[in-house]
N, C-alpha and C positions, 0 to 999 in steps of 0.2 A: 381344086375340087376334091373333093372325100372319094375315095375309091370305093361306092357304091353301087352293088347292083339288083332290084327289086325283079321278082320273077313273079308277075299278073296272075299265071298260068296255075302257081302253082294253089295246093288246099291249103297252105297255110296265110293267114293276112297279111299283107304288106305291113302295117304297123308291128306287128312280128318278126317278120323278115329285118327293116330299117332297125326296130332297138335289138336284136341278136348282131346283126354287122357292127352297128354303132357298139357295141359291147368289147367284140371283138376287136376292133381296132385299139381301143384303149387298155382292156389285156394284152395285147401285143408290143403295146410303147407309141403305136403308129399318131395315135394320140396321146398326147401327154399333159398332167395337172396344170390348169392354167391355158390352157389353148380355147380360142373360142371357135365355136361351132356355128353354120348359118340359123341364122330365123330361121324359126318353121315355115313364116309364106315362101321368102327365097329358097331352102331345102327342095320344098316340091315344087319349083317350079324348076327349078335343075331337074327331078325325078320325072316331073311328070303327073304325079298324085295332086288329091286333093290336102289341103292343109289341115286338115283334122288327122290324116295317117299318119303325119309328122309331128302331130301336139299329142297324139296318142303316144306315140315311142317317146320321146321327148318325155312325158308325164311318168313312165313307169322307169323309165332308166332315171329322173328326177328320186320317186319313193326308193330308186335301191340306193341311192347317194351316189350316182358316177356320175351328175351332173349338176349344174345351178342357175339356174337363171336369177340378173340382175337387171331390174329395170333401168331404162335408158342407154343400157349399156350391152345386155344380150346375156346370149346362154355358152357359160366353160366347163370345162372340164376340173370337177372339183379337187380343190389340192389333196382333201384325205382322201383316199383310198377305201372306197370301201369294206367292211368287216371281211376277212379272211382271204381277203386281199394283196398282194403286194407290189407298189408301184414295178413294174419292170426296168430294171438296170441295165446300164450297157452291156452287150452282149459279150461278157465278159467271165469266166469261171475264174472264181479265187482271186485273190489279190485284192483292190480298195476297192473293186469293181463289185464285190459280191457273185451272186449266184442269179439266173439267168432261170427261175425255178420252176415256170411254166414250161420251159422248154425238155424239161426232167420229167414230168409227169407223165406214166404210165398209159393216163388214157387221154382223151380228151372232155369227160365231162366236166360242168361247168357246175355252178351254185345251181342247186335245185330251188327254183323260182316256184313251186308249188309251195317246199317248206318257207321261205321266205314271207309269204303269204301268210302264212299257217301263226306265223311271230311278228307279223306287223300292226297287228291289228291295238290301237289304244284299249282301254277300259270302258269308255262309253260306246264302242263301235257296237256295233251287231255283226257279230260273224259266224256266219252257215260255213267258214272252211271248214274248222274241223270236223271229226267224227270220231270223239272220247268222250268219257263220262263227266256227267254231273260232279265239279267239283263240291258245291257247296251239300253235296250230300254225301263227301266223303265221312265214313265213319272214324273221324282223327281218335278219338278217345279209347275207343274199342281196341285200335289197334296198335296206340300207347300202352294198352293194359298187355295185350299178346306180345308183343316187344320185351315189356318189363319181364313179364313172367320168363321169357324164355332168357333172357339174359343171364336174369337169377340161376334159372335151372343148367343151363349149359354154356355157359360164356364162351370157356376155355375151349370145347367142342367145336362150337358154332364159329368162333375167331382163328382156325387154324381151315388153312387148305380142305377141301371136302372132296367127294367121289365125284367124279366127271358126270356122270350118270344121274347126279342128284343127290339131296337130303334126302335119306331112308323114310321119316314119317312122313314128309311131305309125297313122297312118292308113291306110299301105301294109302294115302287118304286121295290120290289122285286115280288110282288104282280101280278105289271105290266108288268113287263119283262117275267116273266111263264104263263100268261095269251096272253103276243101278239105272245107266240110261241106257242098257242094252247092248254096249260095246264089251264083247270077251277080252277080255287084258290080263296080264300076270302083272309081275315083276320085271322081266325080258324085255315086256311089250311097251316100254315108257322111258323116256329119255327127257328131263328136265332141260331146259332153254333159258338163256334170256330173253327169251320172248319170241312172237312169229318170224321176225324179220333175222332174227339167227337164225331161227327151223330152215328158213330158205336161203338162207347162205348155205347153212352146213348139206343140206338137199344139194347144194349146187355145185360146193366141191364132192361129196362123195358119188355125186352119181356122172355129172357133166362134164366133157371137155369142148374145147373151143370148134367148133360146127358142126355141133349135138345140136338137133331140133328140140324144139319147148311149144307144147301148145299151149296159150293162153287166152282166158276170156281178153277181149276188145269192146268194150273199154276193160281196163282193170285196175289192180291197187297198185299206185306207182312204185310203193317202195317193191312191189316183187320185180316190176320192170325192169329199175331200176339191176337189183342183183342179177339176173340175166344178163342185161344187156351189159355190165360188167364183166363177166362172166364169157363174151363174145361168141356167145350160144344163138340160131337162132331162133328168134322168138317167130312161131304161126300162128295168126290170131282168127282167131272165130267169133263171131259177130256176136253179142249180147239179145235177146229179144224183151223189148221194153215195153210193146203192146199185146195186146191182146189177139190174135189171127186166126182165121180156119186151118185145123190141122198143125196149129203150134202153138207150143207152151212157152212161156216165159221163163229166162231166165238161157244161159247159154243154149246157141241154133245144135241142137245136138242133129239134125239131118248134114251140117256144114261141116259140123267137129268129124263126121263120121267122111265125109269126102276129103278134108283134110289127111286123116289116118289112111284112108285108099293109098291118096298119092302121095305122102312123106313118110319118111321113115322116122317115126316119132319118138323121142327116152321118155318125156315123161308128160304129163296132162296135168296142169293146173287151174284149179273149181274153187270155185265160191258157191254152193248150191244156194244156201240161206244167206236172206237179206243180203245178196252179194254188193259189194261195191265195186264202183260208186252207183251203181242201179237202183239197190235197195230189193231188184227180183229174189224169187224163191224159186227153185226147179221143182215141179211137183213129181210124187213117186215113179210115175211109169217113164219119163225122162231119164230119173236114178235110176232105174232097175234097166232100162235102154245103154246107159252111159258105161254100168259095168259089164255087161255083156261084149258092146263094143272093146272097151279094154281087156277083158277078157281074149276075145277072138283075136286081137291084135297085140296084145303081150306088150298093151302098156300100161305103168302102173298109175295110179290118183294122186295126186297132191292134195289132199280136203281140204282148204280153207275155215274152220271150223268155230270163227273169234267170235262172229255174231250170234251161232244159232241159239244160244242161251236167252237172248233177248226178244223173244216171242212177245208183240201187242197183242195180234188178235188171231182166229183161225186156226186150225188145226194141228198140234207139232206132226214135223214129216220126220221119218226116219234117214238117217245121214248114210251119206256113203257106208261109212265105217262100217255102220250096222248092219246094212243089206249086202256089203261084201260077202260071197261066200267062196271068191277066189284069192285071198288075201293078197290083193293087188293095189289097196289104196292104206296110203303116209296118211294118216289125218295131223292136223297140229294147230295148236288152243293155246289160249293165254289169257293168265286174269287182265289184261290191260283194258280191255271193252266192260266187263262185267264188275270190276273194282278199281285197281287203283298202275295205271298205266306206268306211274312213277318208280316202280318197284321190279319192272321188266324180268320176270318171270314167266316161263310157259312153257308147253310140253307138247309131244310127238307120242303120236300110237302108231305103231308099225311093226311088222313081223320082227322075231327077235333076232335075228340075223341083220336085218338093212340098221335096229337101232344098233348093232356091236359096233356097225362101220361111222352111224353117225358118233358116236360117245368119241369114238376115237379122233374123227376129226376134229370133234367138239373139244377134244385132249390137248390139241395142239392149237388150238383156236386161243380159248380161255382157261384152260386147265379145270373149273368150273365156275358154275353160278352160284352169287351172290349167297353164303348158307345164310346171314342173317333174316335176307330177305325171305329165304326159304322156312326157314325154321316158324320165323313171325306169321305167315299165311300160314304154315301147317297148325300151327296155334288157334287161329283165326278158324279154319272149318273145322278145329277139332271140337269148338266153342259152338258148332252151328248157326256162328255169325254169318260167312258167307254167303248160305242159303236166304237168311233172313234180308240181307243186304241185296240180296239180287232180285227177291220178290219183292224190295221196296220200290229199288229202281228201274223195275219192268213198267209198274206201275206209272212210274215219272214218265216215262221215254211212253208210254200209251196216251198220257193226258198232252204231251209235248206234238204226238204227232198228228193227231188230231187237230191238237192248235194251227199246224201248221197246215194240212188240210184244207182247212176251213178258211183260214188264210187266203191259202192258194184260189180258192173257190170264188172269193167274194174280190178279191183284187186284183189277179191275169187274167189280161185281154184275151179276148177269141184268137181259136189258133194256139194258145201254150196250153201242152200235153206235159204232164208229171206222170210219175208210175204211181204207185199205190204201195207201198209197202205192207208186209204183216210184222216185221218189228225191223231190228236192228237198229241203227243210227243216220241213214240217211236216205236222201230221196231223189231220184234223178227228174231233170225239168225239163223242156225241148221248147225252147223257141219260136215263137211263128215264123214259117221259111224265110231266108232271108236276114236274120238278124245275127249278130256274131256276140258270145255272151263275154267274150274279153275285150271287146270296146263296151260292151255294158258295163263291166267291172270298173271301168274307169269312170266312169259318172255317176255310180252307188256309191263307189267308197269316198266323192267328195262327200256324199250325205251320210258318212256315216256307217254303210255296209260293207259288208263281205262277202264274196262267196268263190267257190272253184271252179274255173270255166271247165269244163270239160273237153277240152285239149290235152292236159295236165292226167288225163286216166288214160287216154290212146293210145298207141304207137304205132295202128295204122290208120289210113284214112280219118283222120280227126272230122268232125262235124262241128262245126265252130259255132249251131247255132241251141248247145246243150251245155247243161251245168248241174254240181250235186250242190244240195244243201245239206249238210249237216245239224239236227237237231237237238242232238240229246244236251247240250252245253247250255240252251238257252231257254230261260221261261217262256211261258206263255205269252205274258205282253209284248219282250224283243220281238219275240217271233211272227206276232203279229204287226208290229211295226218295223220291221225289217221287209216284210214281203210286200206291205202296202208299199215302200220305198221303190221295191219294183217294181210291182203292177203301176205303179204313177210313172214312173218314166219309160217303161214300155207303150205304157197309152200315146203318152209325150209322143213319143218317137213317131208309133204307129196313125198319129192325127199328119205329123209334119211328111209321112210318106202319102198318105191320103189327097193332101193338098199337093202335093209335088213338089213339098220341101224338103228334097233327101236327094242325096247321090248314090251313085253305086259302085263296087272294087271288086267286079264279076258279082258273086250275085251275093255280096255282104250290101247291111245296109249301114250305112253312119248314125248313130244312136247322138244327134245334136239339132 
């Protein structure tokens, strides 16, 4: 018998639980290519579960390619190995034996099963994973021409090593842009990135060491998780507010974040005010002007999240951290990847001139610098006051998109499923009638076709298994409307077969069969 043990008790699903073990074993060697595995009815009836939690794991460990089922003959363990993978060898260093490589490895993370998701999906699918932009409304030719231009003008410049701190025009037109939206900036006050997900790497070597607290939104964006939890900082999370309530606003429990800060001794505060993900909330002003007061009295500084708030649908723009700061206590950091072209991983840091001298320098020994090509070509780009026109088009798309999806949501989930409401950004969060788990959903959309991110995947405390984001901005109007019909139709499904008392339960999940 497979050295398996499933824990009832626990918030995560048993089909969860059985394909991480089953995962595990076969990274280990403990199973190996070519070995067969029990049925799914035998499996749970050793466990104890229903056979659906074992054709659930079975199904998604099948899509990562660690297993195969053969009719008449059963389910092995596949001889390739799946992508970035390597069979484990005997436990042997050097010699015919090879290298032993998992056992080398620094941490224990595994493949992020989020991204995974994010790149499975075919060309006919419908997928609400991501939250990036409107490919087909990339401006390719525009920025052929700023390309060419700058090549011509500065080849030899732009082709040699740059300043850690950035391309000079690009950082002067960036200068301008946070300044005409109210943020005071120099020269000092800007530090060029590959994009947000360096900002918080490099945030996380120069400020953190290993059991330095981090507050962060719960749910939040994995990849910041993610560097954290790398980082073996720990992460305190504070609950998102996704409805509407007496005496609270939406968007981080700022009365929680502040009970938090009582009793931890906290380095640093990480926000999403606008369109946060994966929520899609907006924190309205008297929460911001609450948030920095608290950090203020508590002497700890902001992380501003600041990718989405360009992207305004409807509603009023609220002023950002940055801007209501008047204790220069908050990092804001931006990046064209949500507002153009994500390929080109670019972005920038405002922060007093002092925390940016320590990040350039991490930044120095990080990557020496970013990309001048791609630098020079975007500073071309806004110098053309393409950018602006490019983002007023695309406010425009991602308005008519969310609505679609809206109205969607409106006409095809069942009683019981609650969405937020966003005012712009790229996605939207969904909640489940009690009772249902949206990663067994996932597995019976994307036979039909669908996609979407359970929201497990944004947690790393107490996960609610029965919430998911959709991400909009990638797909027209008609996917969008046929993708969410796909769910409201097998939600209904679902919710007629527990009506009749055709359903089991795994504590208080429901089986979506």
């Amino acid at each position: 018998m497979l050295p398996l043990q499933l824990q009832p008790e626990s918030h995560v699903p048993l089909y969860v639980q059985l394909r991480d073990q089953l995962r595990a074993l076969v990274h280990s060697g403990d199973l190996r290519p070519g070995d067969r595995i029990p049925a799914s009815r035998e499996l749970a009836t050793q466990l104890g579960v229903h056979r659906t939690t074992v054709a659930n794991a079975y199904a998604e460990l099948e899509s990562e390619g660690l297993i195969q089922g053969h009719v008449g003959r059963g389910t092995f363990i596949r001889n390739t190995a799946p992508p970035l993978k390597i069979s484990p060898p005997p436990p042997t260093l050097g010699g015919n034996g090879g290298v032993r490589w998992e056992s080398l490895f620094a941490d224990e993370r595994g493949e992020e099963a989020l991204n995974r998701l994010m790149h499975a999906a075919p060309e006919q699918d419908v997928s609400f994973v991501m939250a990036c932009p409107a490919e087909e409304f990339f401006p390719v030719e525009e920025l052929r021409n700023c390309c060419n231009t700058v090549l011509r003008r500065e080849a030899m410049q732009i082709l040699r090593l740059g300043p850690s701190d950035g391309y000079p025009p690009l950082k002067k037109a960036l200068v301008a842009l946070v300044r005409s939206e109210g943020t005071p900036a120099q020269d000092e006050n800007l530090l060029i990135t590959d994009g947000c997900q360096q900002s918080f790497d490099l945030l996380c070597k120069a400020f953190l060491r290993p059991g330095d607290a981090v507050l962060l939104e719960n749910p939040a964006y994995p990849g910041a998780i993610a560097i954290f939890a790398g980082a073996r900082v720990r992460c305190l999370g504070v609950p998102v507010r996704t409805r509407p309530e007496p005496g609270g606003s939406l968007g981080v429990d700022v009365s929680a974040l502040e009970a938090t800060l009582v009793a931890n001794r906290v380095k640093l505060m990480v926000l999403t005010p606008d369109f946060q993900n994966p929520t899609g909330t907006t924190l309205p002003v008297a929460a911001r002007r609450k948030l920095l007061e608290l950090a203020s009295r508590h002497q700890v500084p902001i992380v501003e999240d600041h990718i989405y708030a360009r992207l305004r649908a409807r509603g009023a723009k609220v002023p950002s951290l940055k801007q209501l700061d008047r204790s220069n206590l908050v990092i804001q950091i931006d990046s064209f990847s949500k507002v153009a072209f994500p390929g080109l991983r670019v972005g920038w840091c405002v922060a007093p001139a002092n925390v940016i001298e320590r990040l350039r320098l991490v930044k120095q020994s990080t990557d020496l610098h970013t990309d001048q090509l791609s630098q020079a070509t975007l500073a071309e780009f806004m110098r053309r006051g393409l950018l602006a026109r490019h983002l007023a088009r695309m406010c425009e798309v991602y308005t008519r998109r969310l609505e679609a999806l809206e109205e969607a949501l409106a006409k095809h989930m069942p009683e019981g499923t609650y969405w937020t409401r966003p005012e712009g950004g790229m996605c939207l969060w969904v909640e489940l009638p009690p009772g249902f788990d949206a990663s067994e959903l996932l597995i019976h959309v994307r036979e039909r076709g669908v996609l979407f991110a359970p929201g497990r995947y944004f947690y790393f405390q107490n996960p609610q298994p029965n919430t998911l984001r959709l991400g909009f901005a990638g797909l027209d109007e008609r996917r969008i409307a046929r993708g969410v019909a796909t769910l409201g139709e097998l939600l209904r499904v679902a919710m007629r077969k527990r009506q009749r008392g055709g359903r089991y339960l795994e504590g208080a999940r429901v089986a979506l069969v």
